[in-house]
TIKOLRO-640271 format. One record per atom (N, C-alpha, C): x, y, z. Coordinates in steps of 0.1 Angstrom, whole numbers, plus 2048, in hexadecimal, padded with zeros to 3 digits. Example, Ala and Ser with C-alpha at 12.3 -4.5 7.8 and 13.67 -1.06 7.14 Angstrom:
BEGIN
8847C784E 87B7D384E 8847DF84E 8807EA847 8897F5847 88180084F 
***
This chain:
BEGIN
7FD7197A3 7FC7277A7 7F973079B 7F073779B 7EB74778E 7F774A78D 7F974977E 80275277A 80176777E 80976D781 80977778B 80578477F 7F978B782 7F8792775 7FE7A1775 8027A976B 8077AE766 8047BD76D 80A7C6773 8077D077B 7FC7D9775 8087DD769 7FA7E675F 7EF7E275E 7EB7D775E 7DC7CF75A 7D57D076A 7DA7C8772 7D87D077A 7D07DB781 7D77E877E 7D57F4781 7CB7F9772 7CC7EF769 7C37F375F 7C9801755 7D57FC751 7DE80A74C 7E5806742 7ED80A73B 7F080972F 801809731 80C801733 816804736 81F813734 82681C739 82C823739 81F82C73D 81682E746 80E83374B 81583D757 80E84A757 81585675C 816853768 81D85A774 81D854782 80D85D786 80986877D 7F886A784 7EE86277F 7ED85A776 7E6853770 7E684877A 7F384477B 7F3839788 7EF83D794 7F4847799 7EB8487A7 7DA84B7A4 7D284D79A 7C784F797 7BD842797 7C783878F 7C482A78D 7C0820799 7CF8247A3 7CF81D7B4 7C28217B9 7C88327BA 7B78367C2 7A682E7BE 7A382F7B3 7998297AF 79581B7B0 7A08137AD 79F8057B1 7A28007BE 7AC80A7C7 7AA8087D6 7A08097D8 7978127D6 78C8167DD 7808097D8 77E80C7CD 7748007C7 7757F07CF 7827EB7D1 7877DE7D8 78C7E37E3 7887ED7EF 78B7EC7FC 7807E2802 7877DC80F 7837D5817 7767D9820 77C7E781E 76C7EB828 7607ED81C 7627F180F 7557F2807 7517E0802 75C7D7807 7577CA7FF 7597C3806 7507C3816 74E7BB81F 74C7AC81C 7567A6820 755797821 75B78E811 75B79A80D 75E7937FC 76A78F7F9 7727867F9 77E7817F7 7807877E5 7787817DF 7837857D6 7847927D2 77B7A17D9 7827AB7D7 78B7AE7E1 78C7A77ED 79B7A97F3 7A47A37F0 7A67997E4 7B07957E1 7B67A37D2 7AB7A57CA 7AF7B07C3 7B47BC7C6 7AF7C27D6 7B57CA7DE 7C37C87E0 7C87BD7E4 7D77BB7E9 7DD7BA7DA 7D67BA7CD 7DB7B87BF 7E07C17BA 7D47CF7C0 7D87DC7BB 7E47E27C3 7E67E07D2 7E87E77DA 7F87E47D9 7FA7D17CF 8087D17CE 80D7D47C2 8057DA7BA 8097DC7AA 80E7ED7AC 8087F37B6 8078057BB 8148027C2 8177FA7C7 8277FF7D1 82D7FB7C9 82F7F67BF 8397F27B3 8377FF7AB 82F8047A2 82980D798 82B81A79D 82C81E7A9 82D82A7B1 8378307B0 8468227B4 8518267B8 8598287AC 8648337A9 867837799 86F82A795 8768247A3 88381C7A2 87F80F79C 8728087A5 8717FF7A9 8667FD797 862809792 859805786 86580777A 86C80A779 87680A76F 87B7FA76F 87E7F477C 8827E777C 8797E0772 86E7E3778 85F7D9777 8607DA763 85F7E6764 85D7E8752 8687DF748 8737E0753 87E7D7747 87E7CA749 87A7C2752 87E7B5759 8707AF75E 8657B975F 8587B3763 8567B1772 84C7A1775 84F79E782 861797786 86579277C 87278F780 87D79978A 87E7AA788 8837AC78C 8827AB79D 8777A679F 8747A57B1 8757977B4 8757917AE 87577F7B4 88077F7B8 8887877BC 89477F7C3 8977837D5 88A78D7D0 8847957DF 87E7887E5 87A77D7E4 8727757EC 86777B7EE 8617877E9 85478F7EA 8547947FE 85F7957FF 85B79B80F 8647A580F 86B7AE807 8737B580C 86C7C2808 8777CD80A 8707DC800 8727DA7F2 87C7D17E6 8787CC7DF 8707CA7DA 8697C67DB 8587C17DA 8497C27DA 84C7C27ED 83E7C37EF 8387BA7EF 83F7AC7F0 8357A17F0 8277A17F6 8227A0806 8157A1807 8117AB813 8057AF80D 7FA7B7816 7F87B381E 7F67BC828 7EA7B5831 7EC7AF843 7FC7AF83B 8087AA849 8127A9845 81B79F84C 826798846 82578D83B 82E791834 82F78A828 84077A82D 83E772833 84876A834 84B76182D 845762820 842755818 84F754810 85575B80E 86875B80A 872754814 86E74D81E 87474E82B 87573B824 86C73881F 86A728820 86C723831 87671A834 87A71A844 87A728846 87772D84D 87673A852 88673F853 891736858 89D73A85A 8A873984D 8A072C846 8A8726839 8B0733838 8B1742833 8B974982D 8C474B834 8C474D841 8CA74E851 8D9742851 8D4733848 8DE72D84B 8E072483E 8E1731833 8E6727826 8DC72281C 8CF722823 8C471C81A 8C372480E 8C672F80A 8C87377FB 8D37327F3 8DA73C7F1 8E37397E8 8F47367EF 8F77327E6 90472A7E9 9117387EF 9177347F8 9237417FC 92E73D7FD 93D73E7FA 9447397F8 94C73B808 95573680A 95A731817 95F73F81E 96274A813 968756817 96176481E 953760818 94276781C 93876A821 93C75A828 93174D829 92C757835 93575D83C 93576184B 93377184D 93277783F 92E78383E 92378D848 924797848 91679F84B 90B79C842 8FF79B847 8F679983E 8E87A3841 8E87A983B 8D97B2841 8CE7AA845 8C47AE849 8B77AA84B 8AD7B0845 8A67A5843 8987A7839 8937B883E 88B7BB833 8817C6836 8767BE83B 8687C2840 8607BE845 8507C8841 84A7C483F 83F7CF838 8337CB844 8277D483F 81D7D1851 80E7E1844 8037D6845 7FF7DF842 7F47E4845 7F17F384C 7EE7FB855 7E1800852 7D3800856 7C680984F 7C5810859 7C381B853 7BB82485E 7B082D859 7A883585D 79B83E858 7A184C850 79D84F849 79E85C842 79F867848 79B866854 79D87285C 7AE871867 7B0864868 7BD85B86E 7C9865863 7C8863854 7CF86484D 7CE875848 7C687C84E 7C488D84C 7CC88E855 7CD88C85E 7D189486D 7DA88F871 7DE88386E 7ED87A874 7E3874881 7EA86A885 7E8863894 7F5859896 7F38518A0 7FD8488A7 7F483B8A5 7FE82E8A2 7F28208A6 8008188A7 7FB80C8AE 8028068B0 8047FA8A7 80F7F38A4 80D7EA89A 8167DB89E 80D7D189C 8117C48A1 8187C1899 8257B6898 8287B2891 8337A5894 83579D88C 84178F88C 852793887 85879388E 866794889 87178C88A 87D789884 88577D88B 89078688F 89278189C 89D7868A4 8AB77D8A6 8B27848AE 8C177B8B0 8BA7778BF 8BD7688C3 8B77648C9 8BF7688D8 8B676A8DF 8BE7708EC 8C47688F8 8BF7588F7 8C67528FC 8D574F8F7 8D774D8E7 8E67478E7 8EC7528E1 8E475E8E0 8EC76E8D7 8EC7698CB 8E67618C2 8E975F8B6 8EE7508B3 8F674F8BB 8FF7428B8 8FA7348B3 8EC7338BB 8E77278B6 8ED71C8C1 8F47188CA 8FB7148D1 8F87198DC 8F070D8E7 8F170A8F1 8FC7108FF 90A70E8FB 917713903 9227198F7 9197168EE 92571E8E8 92E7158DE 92C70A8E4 9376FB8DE 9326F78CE 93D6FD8C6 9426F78B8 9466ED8AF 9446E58A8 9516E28A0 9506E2893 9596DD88D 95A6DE87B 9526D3877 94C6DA86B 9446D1868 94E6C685F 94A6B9862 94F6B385A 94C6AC849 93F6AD84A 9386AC83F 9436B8836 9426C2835 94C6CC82D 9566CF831 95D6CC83B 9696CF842 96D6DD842 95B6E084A 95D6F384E 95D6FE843 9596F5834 9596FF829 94A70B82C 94470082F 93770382C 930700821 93A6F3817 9336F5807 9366E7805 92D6DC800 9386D27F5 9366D17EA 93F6C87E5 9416C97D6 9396BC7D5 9336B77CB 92E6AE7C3 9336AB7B6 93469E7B3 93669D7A1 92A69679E 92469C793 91669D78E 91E69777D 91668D77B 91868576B 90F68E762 90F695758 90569F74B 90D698740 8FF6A1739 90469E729 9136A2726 9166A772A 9236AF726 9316A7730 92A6A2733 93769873F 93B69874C 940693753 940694765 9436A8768 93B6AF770 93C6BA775 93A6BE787 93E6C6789 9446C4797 9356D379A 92E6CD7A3 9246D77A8 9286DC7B9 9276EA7BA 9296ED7CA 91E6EF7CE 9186EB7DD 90A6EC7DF 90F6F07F0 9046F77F6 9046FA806 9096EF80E 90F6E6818 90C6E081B 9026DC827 8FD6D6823 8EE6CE82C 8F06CE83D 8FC6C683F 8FE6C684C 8FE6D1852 9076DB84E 9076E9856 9046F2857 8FA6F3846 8F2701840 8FC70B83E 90770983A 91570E833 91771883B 91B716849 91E71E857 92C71685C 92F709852 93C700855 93F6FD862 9366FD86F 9396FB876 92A6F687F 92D6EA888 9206E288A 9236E289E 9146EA8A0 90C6ED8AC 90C6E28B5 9176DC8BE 9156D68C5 9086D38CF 9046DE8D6 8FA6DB8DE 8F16E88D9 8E56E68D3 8DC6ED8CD 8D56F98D8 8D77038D6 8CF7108DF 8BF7078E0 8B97028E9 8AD6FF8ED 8A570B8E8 8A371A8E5 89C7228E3 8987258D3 8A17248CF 8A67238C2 8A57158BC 8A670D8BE 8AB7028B8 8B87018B4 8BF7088B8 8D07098B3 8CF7148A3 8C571B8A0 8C3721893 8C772F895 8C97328A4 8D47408A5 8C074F8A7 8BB74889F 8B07548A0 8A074E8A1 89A7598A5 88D7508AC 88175C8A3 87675A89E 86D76489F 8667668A8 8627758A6 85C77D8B8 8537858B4 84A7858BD 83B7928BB 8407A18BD 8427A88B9 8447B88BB 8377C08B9 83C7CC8C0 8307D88C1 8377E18BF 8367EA8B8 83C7F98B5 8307FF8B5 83380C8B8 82981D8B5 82E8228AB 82382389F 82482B895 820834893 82C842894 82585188F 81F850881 81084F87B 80C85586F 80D86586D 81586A866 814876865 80588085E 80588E85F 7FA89185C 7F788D84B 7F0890844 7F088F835 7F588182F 7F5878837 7FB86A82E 7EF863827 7F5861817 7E986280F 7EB851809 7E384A80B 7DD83C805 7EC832800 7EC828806 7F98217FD 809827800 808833802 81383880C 81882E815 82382C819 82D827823 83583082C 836829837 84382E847 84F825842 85A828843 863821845 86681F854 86981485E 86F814868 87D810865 88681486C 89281186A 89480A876 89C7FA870 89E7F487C 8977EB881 88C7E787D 8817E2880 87B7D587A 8847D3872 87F7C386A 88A7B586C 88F7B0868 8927A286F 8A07A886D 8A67A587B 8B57A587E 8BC79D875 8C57A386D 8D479B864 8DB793871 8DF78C86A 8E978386C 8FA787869 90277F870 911781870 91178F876 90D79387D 90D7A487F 9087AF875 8FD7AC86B 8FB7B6864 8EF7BE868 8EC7C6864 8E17D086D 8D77CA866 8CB7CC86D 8BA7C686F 8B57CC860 8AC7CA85E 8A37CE84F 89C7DB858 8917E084F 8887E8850 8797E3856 8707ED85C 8657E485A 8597EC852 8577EE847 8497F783D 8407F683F 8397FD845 82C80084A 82280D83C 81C800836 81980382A 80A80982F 80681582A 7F481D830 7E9819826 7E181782C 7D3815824 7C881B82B 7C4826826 7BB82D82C 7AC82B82A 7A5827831 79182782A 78F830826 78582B81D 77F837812 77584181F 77385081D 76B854822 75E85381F 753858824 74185781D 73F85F816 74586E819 742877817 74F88080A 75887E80A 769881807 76E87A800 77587B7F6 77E8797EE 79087F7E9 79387B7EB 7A38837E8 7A88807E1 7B388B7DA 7B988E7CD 7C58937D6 7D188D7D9 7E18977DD 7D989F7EB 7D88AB7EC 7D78AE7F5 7C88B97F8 7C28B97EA 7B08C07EE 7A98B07EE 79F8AF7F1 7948AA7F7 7868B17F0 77D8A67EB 7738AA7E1 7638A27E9 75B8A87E6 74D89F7EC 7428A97E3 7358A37E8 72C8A87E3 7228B07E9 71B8B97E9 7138C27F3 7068C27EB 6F98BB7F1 6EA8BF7E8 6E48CC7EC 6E18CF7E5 6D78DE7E5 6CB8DE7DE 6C48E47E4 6B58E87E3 6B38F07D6 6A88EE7CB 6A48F77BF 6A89047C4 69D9087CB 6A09187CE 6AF91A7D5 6B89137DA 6C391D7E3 6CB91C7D2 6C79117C8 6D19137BB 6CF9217B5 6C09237B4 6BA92D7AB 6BD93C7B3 6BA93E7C4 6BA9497C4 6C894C7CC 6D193E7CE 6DC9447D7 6DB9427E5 6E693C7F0 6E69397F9 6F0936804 6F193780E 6FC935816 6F892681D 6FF91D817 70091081A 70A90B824 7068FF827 70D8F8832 7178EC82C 7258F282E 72F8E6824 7398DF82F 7398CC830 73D8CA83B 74E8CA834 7588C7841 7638C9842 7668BC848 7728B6847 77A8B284C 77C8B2859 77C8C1869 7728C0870 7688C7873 7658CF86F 7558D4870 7528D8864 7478DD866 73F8E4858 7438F385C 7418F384D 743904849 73890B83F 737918845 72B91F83C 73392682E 72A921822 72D926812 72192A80C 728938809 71D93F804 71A93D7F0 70F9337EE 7109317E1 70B93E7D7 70B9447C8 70394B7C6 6FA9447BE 6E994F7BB 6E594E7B1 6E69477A3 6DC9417A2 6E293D794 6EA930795 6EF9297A1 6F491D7A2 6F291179B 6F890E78F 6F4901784 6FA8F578E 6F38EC78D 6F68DB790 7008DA78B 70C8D1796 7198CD791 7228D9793 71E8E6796 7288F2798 72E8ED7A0 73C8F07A2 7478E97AC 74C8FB7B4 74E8F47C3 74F9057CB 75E8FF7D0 76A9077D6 7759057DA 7789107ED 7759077F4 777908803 786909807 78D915804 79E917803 7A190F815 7AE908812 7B4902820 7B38F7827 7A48F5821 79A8E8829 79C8DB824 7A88D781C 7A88CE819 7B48C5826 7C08BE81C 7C68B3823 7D88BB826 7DB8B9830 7E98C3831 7F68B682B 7FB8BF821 8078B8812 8158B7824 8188AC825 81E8A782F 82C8AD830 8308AC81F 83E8B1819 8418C1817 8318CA818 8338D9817 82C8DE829 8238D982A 81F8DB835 80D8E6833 8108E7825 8018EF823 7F48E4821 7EA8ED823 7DC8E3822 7D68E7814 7D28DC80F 7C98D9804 7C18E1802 7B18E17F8 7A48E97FB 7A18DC7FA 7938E17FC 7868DB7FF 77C8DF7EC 77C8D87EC 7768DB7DC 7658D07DC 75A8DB7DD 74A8D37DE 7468D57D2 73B8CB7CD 7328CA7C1 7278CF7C5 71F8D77C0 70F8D67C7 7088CF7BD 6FE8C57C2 6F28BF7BA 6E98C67C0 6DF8CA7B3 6D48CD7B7 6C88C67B9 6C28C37C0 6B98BA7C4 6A58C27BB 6A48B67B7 6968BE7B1 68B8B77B8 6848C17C0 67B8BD7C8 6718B07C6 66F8A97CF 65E8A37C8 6538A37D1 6458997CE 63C89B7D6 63C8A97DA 6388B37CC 6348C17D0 6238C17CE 61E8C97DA 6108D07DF 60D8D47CE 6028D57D0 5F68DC7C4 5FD8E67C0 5FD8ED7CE 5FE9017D0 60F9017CB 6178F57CB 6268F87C9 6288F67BA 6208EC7B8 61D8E97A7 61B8F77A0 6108FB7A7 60C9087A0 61591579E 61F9167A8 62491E7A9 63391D7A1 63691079E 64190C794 63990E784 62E90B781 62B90D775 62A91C771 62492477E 62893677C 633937778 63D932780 64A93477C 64C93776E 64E927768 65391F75D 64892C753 640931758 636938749 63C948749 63F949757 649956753 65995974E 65894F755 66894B751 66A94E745 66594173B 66794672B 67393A72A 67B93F71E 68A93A71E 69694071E 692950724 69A958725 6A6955731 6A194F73C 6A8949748 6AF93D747 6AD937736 6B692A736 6BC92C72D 6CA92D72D 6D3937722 6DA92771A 6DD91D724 6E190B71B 6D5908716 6C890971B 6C1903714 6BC90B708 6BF917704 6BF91A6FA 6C891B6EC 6D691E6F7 6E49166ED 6DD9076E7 6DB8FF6ED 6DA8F16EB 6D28EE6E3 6C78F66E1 6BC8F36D6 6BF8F96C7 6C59066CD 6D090E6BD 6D99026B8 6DD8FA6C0 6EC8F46B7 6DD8EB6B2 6D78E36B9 6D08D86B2 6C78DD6A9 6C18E86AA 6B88E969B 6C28EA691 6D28F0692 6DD8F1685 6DE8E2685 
***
């Protein structure tokens, strides 16, 4: 397996990198390695889920403080499927699960006889969600599929057919045995799960047929997800309640419904304005114009002036993206390029070189700066 590379590298950043520099970084390489601009190309969608899990780590203040002291170690004990983590894109990430139930009945780590029987929460569950640019301006509803493991509803958990118990005998109901293991250092006594009962000390006479006697089954779910208005790229929903039911009676995980929005054609966004580009005509630069600037949903009329240089940037107050957490809307912030005509008539030729002979260089105030600095 690739060794797992390094977030900052990554996101292409220099460690202790500001939280705006990071979200500057995500935006740019989401976009460059999204799925819809690199149709069919595996290995920018593998870079995509690279970036997209280096940004939910790098994002969060908690979860990058870990990262900075401990690296990837601080999450390996997440199995890469919890909030932890963030193990994978794209869906469910179950690859921590090994046997899907192993954790359910001892396959982790060892618990001592007093524990063993504890509440145990349930995993988080992550699910990850695209929608269009305009989905993620305005909020919408979608529905979202997903795998979860439940308490099985034929034996309530139990694992057991009627219900019928007994002690295990292999540990005599510990749930643990002891071993003596021969080392350099001389006979040593190891405690390990034991095997027969998956350290539950007690052995499933007649197995739940639904279950296999494993107490829990995975199941297809459907939830409706409110996306709220303004949810901006790599953002997450928490559901509460919604990821794989605990065991011994402890409450269910979460389920993370992580956002990935398409790039627009037209739009770009920064927090909560929205930037694009608007072409204009020689003359509406030179003598001034009331232009057509599109929006988010319609166009709007902008009155440019006179004198309009290429690359002037205009600001459309309100028309941007509504901040979820204040409830105000963004601007709308346009570039104009100026477009220079071609395949001009004789008679248009002619009438630009009038120009250019009356003109002079009275009318170009940079291009006269610019030749002052260069003849100094």
């Amino acid at each position: 397996m690739a060794e797992k590379r390094d977030y900052y590298e990554v996101l292409e950043l220099s460690k202790g990198a500001s939280e705006d520099e990071i979200k500057k970084a995500y935006r740019k390489l989401a976009k460059k390695y999204h799925p819809d601009m690199n149709p069919g190309d595996k290995t920018a969608e593998e870079k995509f889920k690279e970036v997209n899990e280096a940004y939910a780590v790098l994002s969060d203040p908690d979860k990058k403080a870990k990262y900075d002291q401990f690296g990837h170690a601080a999450f390996d004990q997440t199995g890469g499927a919890g909030a932890g983590g963030f193990g994978g894109f794209g869906g469910f990430d179950f690859s921590g699960f090994g046997d899907i139930f192993s954790d359910f009945f001892g396959g982790g780590s060892v618990r001592s006889s007093a524990n063993r029987n504890a509440p145990v929460q349930g995993d988080d569950l992550e699910y990850r969600l695209t929608i269009t640019f305009e989905e993620a301006a305005f909020g919408c509803k979608k529905d979202v599929n997903y795998a979860r493991v439940e308490k099985c509803s034929t034996c309530k958990g139990t694992g057991s057919k009627d219900g019928a118990t007994e002690t295990c005998k292999s540990c005599g109901g510990r749930g643990q045995t002891v071993k003596q293991v021969r080392t350099a250092f001389g006979i040593m006594s190891q405690t390990t799960t034991c095997d027969a009962c998956r350290g539950k000390g007690k052995i499933i006479k007649n197995p739940c047929p639904d279950c296999s006697g494993k107490g829990y089954v995975k199941v297809k779910k459907t939830v409706t997800v409110t996306v709220p208005a303004g949810i901006d790229n790599g953002e997450y929903l928490r559901i509460s309640g919604r990821g794989n039911d605990g065991r011994n009676g402890g409450q269910a995980g979460d389920l993370i419904v992580v956002v990935s929005v398409r790039p627009h054609q037209l739009f770009e966004r920064d927090g909560s304005n929205i930037y694009c580009e608007v072409p204009i005509t020689f003359a509406e630069a030179a003598l001034g114009a009331e232009i057509e600037v599109p929006t988010l949903k319609e166009s709007t009329k902008y009155t440019i002036p006179e004198g309009t240089q290429n690359g002037a940037s205009f600001t459309v107050r309100g028309k941007g993206i509504v901040n979820p957490r204040t409830g105000r809307s963004g601007d709308l912030i346009f570039t104009v390029t100026v477009e220079i005509p071609k395949n001009l008539t004789d008679r248009q030729k002619e009438i630009i070189r009038s120009f250019a002979a009356e003109s002079g260089q009275k009318n170009y105030a940079k291009r006269q700066s610019f030749f002052k600095k260069f003849k100094k």
